[in-house]
N, C-alpha and C positions, 0 to 999 in steps of 0.2 A: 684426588682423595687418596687418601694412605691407609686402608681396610685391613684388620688385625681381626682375623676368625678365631675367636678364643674358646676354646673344650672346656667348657665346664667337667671337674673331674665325675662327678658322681652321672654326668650323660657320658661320658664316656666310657665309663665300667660299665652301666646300662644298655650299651651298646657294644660289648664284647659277645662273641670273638671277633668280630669283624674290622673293629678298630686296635688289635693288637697290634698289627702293623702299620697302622696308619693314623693321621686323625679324622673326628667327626666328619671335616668339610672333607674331606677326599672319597667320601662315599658317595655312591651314584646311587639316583634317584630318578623315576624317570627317565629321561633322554641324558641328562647330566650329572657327574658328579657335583654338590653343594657347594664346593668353591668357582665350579666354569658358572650355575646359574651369578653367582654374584658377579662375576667376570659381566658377562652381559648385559645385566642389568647396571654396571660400572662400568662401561667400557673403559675408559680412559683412567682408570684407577690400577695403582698398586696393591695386590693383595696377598698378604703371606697369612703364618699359621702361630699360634702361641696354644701349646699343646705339651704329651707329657716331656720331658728332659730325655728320654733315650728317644723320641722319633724329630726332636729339634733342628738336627742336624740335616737330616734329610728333607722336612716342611721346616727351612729357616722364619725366623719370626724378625722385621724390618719395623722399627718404632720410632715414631718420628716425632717433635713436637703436638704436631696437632694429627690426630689417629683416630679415625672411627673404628672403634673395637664392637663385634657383632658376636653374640652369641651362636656357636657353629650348628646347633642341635634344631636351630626354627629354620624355617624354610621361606626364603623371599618370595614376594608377589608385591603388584605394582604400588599398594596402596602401605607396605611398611617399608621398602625403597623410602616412598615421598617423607614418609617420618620420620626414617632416618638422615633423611636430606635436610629435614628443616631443623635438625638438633643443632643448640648452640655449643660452645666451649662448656664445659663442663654440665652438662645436662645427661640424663641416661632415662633412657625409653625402658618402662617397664611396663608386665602384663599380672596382673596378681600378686606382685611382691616378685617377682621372675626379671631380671635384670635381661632385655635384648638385644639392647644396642646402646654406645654410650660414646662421646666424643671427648677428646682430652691427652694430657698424654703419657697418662698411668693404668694399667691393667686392673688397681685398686679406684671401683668407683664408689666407694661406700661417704663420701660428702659432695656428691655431685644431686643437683636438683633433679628433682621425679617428674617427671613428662609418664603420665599415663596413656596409655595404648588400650584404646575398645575394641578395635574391629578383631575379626576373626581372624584366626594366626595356623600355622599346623608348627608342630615340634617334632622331633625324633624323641623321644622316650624311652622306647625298646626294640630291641630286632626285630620284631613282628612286624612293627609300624612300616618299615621299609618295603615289605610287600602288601602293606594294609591301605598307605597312601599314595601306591606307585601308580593306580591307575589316575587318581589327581591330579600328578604329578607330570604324568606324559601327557598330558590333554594342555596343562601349561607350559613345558616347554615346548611343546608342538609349536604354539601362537609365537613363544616367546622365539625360537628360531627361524622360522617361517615368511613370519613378517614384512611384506613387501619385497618376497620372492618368488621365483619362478622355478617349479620341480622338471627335472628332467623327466621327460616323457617313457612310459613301458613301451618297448619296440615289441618285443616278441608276442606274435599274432595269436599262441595258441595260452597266454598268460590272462586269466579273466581278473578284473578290475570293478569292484561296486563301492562308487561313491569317488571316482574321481578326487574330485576337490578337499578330499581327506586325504590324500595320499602325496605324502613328500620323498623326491629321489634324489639324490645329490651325485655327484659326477664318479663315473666308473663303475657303476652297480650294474652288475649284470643279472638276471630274473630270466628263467627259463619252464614254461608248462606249470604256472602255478597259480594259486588262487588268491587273492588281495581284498578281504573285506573290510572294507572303514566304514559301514555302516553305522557302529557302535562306538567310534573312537577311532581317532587317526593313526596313518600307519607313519613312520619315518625309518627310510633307509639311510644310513649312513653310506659315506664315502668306500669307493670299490668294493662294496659287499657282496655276494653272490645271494641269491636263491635257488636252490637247486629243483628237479624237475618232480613236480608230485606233491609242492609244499603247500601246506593252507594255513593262511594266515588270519585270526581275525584282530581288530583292532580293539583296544587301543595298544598297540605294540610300537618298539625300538630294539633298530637293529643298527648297531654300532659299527665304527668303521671296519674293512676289511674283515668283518664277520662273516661265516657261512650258516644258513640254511641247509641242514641235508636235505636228498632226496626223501620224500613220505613223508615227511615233520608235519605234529598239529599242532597249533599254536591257539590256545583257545579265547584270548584275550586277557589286559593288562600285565604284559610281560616285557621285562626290558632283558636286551643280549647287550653286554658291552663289547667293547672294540676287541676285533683278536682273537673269536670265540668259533666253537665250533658246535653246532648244535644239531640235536635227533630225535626223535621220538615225541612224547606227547609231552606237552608245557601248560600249564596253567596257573595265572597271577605270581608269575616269581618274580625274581632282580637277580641276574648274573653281574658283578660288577667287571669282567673285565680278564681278556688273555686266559678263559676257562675252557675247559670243552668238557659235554656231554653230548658228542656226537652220535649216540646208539640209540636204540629202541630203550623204553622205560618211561614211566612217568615222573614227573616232577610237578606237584603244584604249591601254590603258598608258602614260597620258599626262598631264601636268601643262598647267593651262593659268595663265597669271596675270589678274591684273583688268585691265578695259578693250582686252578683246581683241576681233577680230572673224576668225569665221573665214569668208572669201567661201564661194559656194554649188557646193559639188561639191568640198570641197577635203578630202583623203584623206591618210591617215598609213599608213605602211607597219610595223608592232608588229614582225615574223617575219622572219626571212632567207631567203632561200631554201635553202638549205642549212643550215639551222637551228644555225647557231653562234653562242655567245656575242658579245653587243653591246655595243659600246663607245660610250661618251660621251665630248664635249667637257667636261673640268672647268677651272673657271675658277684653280683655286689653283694650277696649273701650266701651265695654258694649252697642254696636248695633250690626247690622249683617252685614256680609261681603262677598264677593262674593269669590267659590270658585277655580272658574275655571271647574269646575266639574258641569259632565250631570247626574251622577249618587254620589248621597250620601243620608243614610238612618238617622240613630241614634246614637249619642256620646252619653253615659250613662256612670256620674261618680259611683266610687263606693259604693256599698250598698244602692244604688235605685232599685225599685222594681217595676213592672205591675201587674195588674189583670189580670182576664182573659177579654178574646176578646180588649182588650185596641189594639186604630189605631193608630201607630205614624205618622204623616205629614213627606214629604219629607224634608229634615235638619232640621229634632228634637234634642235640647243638654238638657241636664236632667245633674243638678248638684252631688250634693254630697248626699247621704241619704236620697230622695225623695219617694212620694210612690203616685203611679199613676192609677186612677180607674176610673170608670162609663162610661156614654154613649157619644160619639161623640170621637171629636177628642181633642187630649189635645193641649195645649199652643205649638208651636216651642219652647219654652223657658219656663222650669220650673227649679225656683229654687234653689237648697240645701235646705233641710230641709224643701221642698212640702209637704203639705198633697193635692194631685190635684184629685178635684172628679169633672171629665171633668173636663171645662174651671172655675170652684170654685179653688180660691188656699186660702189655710191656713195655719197656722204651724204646722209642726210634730214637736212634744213635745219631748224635749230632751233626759227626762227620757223614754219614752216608744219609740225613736229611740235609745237608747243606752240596752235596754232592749232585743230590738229584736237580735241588732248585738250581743251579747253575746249568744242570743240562737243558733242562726246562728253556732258562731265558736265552742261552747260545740257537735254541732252536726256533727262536723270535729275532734271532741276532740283536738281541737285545745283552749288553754287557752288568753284569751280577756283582755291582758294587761294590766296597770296602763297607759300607753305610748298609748296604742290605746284608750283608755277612753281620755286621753289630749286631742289630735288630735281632737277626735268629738267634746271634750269642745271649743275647740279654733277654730275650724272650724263652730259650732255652735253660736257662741259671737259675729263672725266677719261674718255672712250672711247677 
């Protein structure tokens, strides 16, 4: 099968900051970023991206004759797989007038026959939803990776473990003097990850490969660390996607963070109101804020935005793309791309010495800072 994950535009501005650099499908959820679960669930499939014209380059889009095109913003599970299995040539699986999947071999399905879709589905919608349905989300790829496998055993004598058979280890992970509860939801360690000595964890949690645990970290359930990450302090229902750190003391809960973040040490997110009413977000498709339904939501932070230390974020803080956030008080709800915010002072970070630091950043992953990632900051830089 030849699978073409296509961004609907209007989820994808619904989904800023977090997909300025990238598309829908490359955001992690759960255990996985939305293109590995379809990986998975297709093994034996092709699957690239048809997304906006400056990140093309870097997610190429592969169109073949015959193309299952999937909407990138719904979230696969076992029973819309077989749906989209049994679609013919030009047939397209809808849910409410919501086009999800559709076979053929044009991006335009608008004269292909309707296949209605009943069963229960989830979508991405808005940045919230990302730590709203992450604990869903780790509980299904738990099974979906798991599956007719055997976890690497805890060696270390003085690491307490509750609930066994929730808990997955993959090779090279080292865990030292710490606490592992899957009572509530499964734990998954990724590949050569550390835990360091003092850590508690409860589930349902994901810890990405060559991620750390620092020593004392709480982890209070439904949080995901991606690969690369360096993590401290108290954590509660967030999604880190990836090569981040907020190795210190501070809280973080209900929160989205993007890749190549750095959160300084002591720097705090406010989840609650004090008077516990509904919290509003900055959305970028309208450019005010919006209500979220939600009693608890902390910080959407795109990628390679940065804090100092002790930095407060206010309850629904969204921080754009490459921002850099510092000094006393509390900063703006809404800072952004290419912030320089010392408090409530906003100026521009200079492109050159934003683009300067992200290549120090990826040299020090030995990771190489592309001609294609250099674009990306150009044209995300032009167009702030």
């Amino acid at each position: 099968m030849n699978i073409i994950l296509v961004d609907d535009y209007k989820d994808w501005v619904s989904l800023l900051p977090l997909t300025f650099a990238k598309p829908i499908a490359a955001l992690r959820i759960g255990i996985l970023t939305i293109s590995e679960k379809w990986i998975h669930y297709f093994p034996n499939s092709f699957v690239s991206f048809n997304t906006q014209q400056y990140l093309q380059r870097k997610y190429p889009l592969n169109l073949e004759d015959d193309s299952f095109f999937i909407n990138s913003a719904f979230l696969p599970d076992i029973d819309l797989v077989k749906a989209i299995q049994s679609l013919l040539p030009n047939q397209v699986l809808v849910k409410e007038d919501v086009a999800i999947a559709w076979r053929g071999n044009n991006i335009n399905n608008n004269d292909y026959q309707l296949v209605i879709y009943n069963s229960e589905i989830q979508k991405l919608n808005y940045t919230w939803d990302l730590f709203k349905l992450n604990g869903l989300e780790l509980r299904k790829d738990f099974l979906l990776l798991t599956q007719n496998r055997k976890s690497k055993p805890v060696t270390d004598p003085f690491t307490k473990v509750y609930c066994t058979e929730n808990v997955f280890i993959e090779e090279g992970v080292v865990i030292k003097s710490a606490i592992l509860n899957a009572e509530e939801g499964p734990i998954y360690i990724g590949k050569n990850a550390h835990i360091h000595e003092g850590a508690i964890i409860k589930g349902a949690f994901a810890l990405g490969e060559s991620s750390h645990i620092n020593m004392g970290a709480k982890l209070r359930g439904d949080n995901t660390i991606g690969p690369h990450c360096k993590i401290g302090g108290e954590l509660s229902n967030i999604v880190i996607q990836g090569y981040s750190n907020k190795a210190h003391d501070g809280f973080l809960g209900n929160s989205v963070i993007g890749e190549w973040c750095n959160l300084g040490a002591d720097t705090n997110t406010s989840n609650l109101k004090n008077n516990y009413s509904e919290i509003a977000l900055y959305q970028y498709s309208n450019q005010s804020t919006q209500q979220t339904g939600l009693q608890f939501c902390g910080l959407i932070m795109g990628d390679h935005s940065k804090s100092g230390i002790n930095t407060m974020f206010n309850t629904g803080t969204v921080v754009g793309f490459c921002a850099n956030i510092f000094g006393a008080g509390f900063p703006p709800k809404f800072i952004p791309s290419f912030s320089w915010c010392d408090g409530n002072k906003l100026s521009v970070y200079e492109l050159d010495k934003a683009l300067f630091t992200a290549q120090k950043m990826f040299e020090r992953r030995n990771i190489a800072f592309s001609d294609l990632d250099k674009d990306i900051f150009i044209q995300l830089y032009n167009n702030k």
